[in-house]
C-alpha positions as CSV (number, residue, x, y, z in Angstrom):
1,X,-30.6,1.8,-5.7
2,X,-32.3,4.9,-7.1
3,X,-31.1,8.5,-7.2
4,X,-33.7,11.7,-6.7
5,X,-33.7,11.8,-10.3
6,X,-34.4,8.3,-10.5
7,X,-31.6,6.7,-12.6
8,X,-29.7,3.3,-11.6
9,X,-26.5,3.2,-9.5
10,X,-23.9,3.1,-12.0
11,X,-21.3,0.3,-12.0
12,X,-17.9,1.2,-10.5
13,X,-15.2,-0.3,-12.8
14,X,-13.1,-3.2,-12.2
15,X,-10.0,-1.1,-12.0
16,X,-11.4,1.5,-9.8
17,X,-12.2,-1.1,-7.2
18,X,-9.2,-3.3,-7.4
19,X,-7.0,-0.2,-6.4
20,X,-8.7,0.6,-3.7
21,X,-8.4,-2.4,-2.6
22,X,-5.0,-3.0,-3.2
23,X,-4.3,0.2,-1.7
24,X,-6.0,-0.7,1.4
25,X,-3.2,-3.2,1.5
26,X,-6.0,-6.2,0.4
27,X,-5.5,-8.7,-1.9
28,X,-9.4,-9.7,-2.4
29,X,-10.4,-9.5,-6.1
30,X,-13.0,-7.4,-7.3
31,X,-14.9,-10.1,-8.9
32,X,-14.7,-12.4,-5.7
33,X,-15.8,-9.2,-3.9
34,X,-18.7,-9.0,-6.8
35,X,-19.4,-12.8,-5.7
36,X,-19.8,-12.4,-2.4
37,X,-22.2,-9.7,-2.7
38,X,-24.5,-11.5,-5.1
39,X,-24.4,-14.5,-3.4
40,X,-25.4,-12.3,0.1
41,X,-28.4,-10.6,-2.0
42,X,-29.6,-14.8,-3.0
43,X,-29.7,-15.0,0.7
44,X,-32.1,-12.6,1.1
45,X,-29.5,-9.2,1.6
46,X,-31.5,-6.1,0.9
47,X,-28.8,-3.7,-0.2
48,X,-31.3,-0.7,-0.1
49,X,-31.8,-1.3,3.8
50,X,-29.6,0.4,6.4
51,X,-29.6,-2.9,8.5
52,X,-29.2,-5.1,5.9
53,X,-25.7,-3.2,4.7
54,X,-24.3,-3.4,7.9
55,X,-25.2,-7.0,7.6
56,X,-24.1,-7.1,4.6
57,X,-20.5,-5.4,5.5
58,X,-20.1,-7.7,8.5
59,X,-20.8,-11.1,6.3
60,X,-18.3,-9.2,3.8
61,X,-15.6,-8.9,6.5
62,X,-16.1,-13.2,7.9
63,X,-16.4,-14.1,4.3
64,X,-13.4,-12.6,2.8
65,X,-11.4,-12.6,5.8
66,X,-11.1,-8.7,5.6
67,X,-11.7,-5.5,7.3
68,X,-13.5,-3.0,5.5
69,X,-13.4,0.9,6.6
70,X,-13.0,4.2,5.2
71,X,-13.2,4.5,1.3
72,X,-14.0,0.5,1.2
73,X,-17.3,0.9,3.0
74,X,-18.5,3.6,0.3
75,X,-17.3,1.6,-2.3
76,X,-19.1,-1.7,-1.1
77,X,-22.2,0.1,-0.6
78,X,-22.0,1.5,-4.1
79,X,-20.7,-1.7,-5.7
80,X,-23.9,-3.4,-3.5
81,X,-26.4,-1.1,-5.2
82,X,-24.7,-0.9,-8.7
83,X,-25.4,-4.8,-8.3
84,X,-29.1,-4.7,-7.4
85,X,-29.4,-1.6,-9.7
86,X,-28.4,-4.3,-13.0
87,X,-30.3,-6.9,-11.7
88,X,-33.9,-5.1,-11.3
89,X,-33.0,-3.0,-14.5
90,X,-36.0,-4.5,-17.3
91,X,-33.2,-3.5,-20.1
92,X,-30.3,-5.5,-17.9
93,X,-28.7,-7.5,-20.7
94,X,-25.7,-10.2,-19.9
95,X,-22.5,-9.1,-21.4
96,X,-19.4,-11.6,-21.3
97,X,-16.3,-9.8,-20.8
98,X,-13.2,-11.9,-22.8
């Protein structure tokens, strides 16, 4: 969640993720992607814990109906601490994208 220097996991962008999934021959959305992984952390999901991502992947992988490896992995992992990273953030603020 935290870096050494102690800033927040930045948000990859919508694009970003979307090609590599799309590239990994996928056609899972980023925001259901985003969904899935919020709704994992309601359950109780600790993105920060080793055992709890590979959790986390695995419930990914039944829930989507995908198979995440190589780049994807990273990318969930960062996306999954970019998302607690907003949430704990005191200045997190609700923007609506339209």
């Amino acid at each position: 969640m935290l870096d050494l220097l102690g800033a927040f996991e930045d948000m990859p962008e919508w694009d970003e993720v979307a090609d590599l999934l799309f590239n990994a021959g996928l056609t899972l959305n980023p925001s259901e992607l985003h969904g899935v992984l919020v709704g994992l952390m309601g359950a109780g999901f600790s993105p920060d814990d080793q055992h709890h991502l590979e959790q986390t992947l695995s419930s990914v992988e039944k829930a989507s109906g995908v198979q995440l490896q190589g780049e994807l992995v990273d990318m969930v992992s960062r996306l999954n601490l970019a998302t607690l990273s907003a949430i704990v953030d005191t200045d997190y603020a609700f923007h609506i994208c339209v």
